[in-house]
C-alpha angles and dihedrals in degrees: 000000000000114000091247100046083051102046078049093057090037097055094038090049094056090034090064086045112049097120117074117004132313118257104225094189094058089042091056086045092047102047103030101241136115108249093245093046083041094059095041098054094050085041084061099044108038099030098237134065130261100257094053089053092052096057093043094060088043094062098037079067096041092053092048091058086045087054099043112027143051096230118131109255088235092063084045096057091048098057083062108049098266105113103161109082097215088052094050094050092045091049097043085047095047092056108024091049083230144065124261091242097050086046097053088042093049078052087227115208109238113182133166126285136186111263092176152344092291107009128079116188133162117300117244107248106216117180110203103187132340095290106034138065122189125183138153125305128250111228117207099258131232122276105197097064123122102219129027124187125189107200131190088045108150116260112239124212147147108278135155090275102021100067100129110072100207103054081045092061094040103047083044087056101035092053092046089056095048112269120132111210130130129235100248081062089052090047094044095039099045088054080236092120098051097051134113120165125182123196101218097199101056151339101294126183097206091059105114091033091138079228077095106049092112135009101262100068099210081052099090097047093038085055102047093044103047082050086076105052098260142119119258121217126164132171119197127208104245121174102273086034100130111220077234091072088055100042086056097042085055094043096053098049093048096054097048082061104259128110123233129234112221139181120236122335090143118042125315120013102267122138112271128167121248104215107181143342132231124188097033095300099305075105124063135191140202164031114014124164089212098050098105105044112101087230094074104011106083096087099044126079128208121243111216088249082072086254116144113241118217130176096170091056087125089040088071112089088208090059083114111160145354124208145185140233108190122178110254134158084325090222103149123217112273129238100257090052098048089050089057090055095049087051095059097043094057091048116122109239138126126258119188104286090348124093098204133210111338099358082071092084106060088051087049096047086045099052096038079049095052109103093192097069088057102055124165113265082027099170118242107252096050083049079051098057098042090049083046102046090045094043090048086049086053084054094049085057087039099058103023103045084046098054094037084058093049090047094054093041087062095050098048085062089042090051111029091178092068097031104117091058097048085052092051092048095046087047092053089050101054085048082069095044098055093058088070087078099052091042083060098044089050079056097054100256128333090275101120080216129147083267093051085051091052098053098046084058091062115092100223092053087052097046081048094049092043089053083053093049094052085050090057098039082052087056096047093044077057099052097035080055093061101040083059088058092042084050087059104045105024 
């Protein structure tokens, strides 16, 4: 094996494994070398020795969840194999110049690098002194390879905080290539938070996609995304669009180092993350929210990394759009800019079969309200996809209203002489929030089970959902009121 093909397939093997410890033995299996032989030939190429390289990386990872998330360091540590407290803070101190907890608190920037021809990771943050970082430096790959992987980029779910897939992904990629934002800004700055969207001909699943947020439907990505700084591109799938277009458009993006945000590839057409390609892009790799369910799972593998592995991604008629967040002058939207989005997307209108922002309400309450849609002997699945459709609708309050809340919190403090109306309009908006606890107890719990089917079915569970639903419309007309003043005056 030539040195470079080695050092490849040593950096990729402990790259898929960083969490936990590194197995030697299958690493002797996997690369064909004794484990002495093994050390003192990565010693001599890479100037260090395997097990330093190994905690550095471990710690490269470890920094980036101190930067960008709110876990303990000690679950942190853990993660990685360093489970003693004490060792963890030494070692990230050792090799970081610096302490977890004064890290997380100089709010240090940690982005991707290239660790090798085919393989990004997380870049190892090493403060030299107070001022300067320094850190490894990220060579201009190469373009000709047949396969490019980007590891280390944040895993999105659905979570109790994480329900909206676009400002997931793009909190995830914005955070891998080094920009620090929360997800309450890429909720607020993308318009996603302040949305609420109602299909009036029928219970439809798709309703609160923040696709629909406004009534251009590459809005609502063009405008997250340029929040950030960065440039925006997107190619749809028309019907004449060559798998050929989307593979290079992938392709070009991975191997510049960012990830790219997709609709679709595996089951419905949410936003996922493409992380990396094989086979010259007719294989794809990443972060889907649907990966895991049974329904769409059984043609798709799993890389070590966690990644899913598809080779059908075209296959899926749902695979929509991919799009790009390159890094650009990094000048973020400004306040004043972001309330007038919000505005307008809680703006009651009609768009084709969709009843927008406030107007919402009135749809949901009258479709919630329709008896006829709840007759007696109703079969199952139908009972499925109105309990669906309403509970989704209860997801789209729970996250949004939350994070609009948090938003507006944060800017009270950033602008004083405003912050009494911020305050109103984030209280108005937790107002909303906190009915999502009693919609799901009416139900019977927030299960979307046969029970909970049942009892949406029954009258008196609906009249009391659709008295829930005007309290919360009441609370959002509030809050809409007063970003309409904060348009006018921020």
């Amino acid at each position: 094996m030539e040195p470079f093909s080695f050092i490849n397939a040593i950096l990729s093997y402990v790259e898929t494994r960083v969490k936990g410890k590194i197995d030697y033995d299958e690493l002797t299996k996997t690369t064909g070398y004794s484990l002495p032989y093994l050390r003192e030939l990565f010693a001599c190429q890479m100037n260090k020795s395997l097990s330093r390289y190994v905690l550095e990386r471990k710690i490269a990872n470890a920094a980036f969840e101190c930067a960008y998330t709110d876990k303990s360091f000690l679950h942190i540590g853990s993660e990685y194999g360093l489970d003693n407290p004490d060792s963890f803070t030494r070692a990230f101190r050792r090799i970081v110049g610096v302490t977890p907890t004064e890290f997380r608190k100089r709010k240090i920037t940690v982005k991707r690098t290239r660790l090798c021809a085919s393989c990004y990771g997380i870049e190892l943050p090493i403060l030299n002194d107070p001022l300067t970082r320094g850190g490894n430096h990220m060579e201009t790959p190469r373009l000709d390879q047949d396969e490019a992987i980007l590891l280390g980029v944040p895993q999105v779910q659905y979570g109790p905080e994480s329900l909206t897939p676009f400002p997931c992904c793009l909190k995830a990629c914005a955070n891998y290539i080094g920009i620090d934002v929360s997800y309450d800004y890429v909720m607020a700055a993308s318009g996603a938070a302040f949305r609420l969207t109602w299909d009036e001909t029928g219970w439809n699943l798709g309703n609160v996609d923040a696709i629909f947020t406004y009534d251009d439907p590459v809005r609502v990505f063009r405008q997250g995304i340029e929040a950030l700084g960065c440039h925006f591109q997107i190619l749809w799938r028309e019907k004449d669009t060559p798998k050929s277009a989307f593979i290079s458009f992938i392709k070009n993006q991975i191997n510049k180092g960012n990830p790219v945000i997709a609709l679709g590839i595996i089951g419905p057409p949410e936003a996922c993350i493409i992380t990396g390609y094989r086979n010259d892009g007719e294989t794809l790799l990443g972060w889907n929210f649907f990966q895991n369910n049974s329904e769409f799972s059984g043609s798709i593998t799993f890389d070590d990394s966690g990644y899913f592995v598809t080779e059908h991604w075209w296959d899926n008629p749902e695979t929509l759009a991919v799009m790009s967040l390159e890094p650009g002058d990094g000048n973020k939207a400004n306040l004043n800019t972001m309330i007038g989005h919000a505005v307008e997307a809680m703006t009651g209108r009609k768009h084709g079969n969709y009843a927008k922002g406030l107007l919402a309400y009135d749809a949901w309450m009258k479709a919630v309200a329709n008896d006829k849609d709840f007759s007696d002997g109703l079969v199952l699945p139908l009972l499925a996809e109105r309990l669906f459709t309403h509970d989704d609708a209860i997801d789209c309050l729970l996250d949004g209203r939350y994070q609009a809340a948090v938003f507006l919190n944060k800017a009270a403090e950033q602008y004083p002489e405003h912050k009494s109306l911020f305050e109103q309009a984030a209280k108005h908006f937790m107002a909303v929030y906190e009915l999502h606890a009693k919609l799901f107890e009416v139900l019977g719990g927030w299960e979307r089970g046969e029970a909970q089917m049942h009892q949406f079915a029954q009258s008196d569970v609906r009249r009391q959902t659709v008295q829930l639903i005007h309290q919360a419309k009441e609370s959002d007309e509030k809050a809409y009121a007063i970003l309409k003043q904060l348009a006018e005056v921020v």
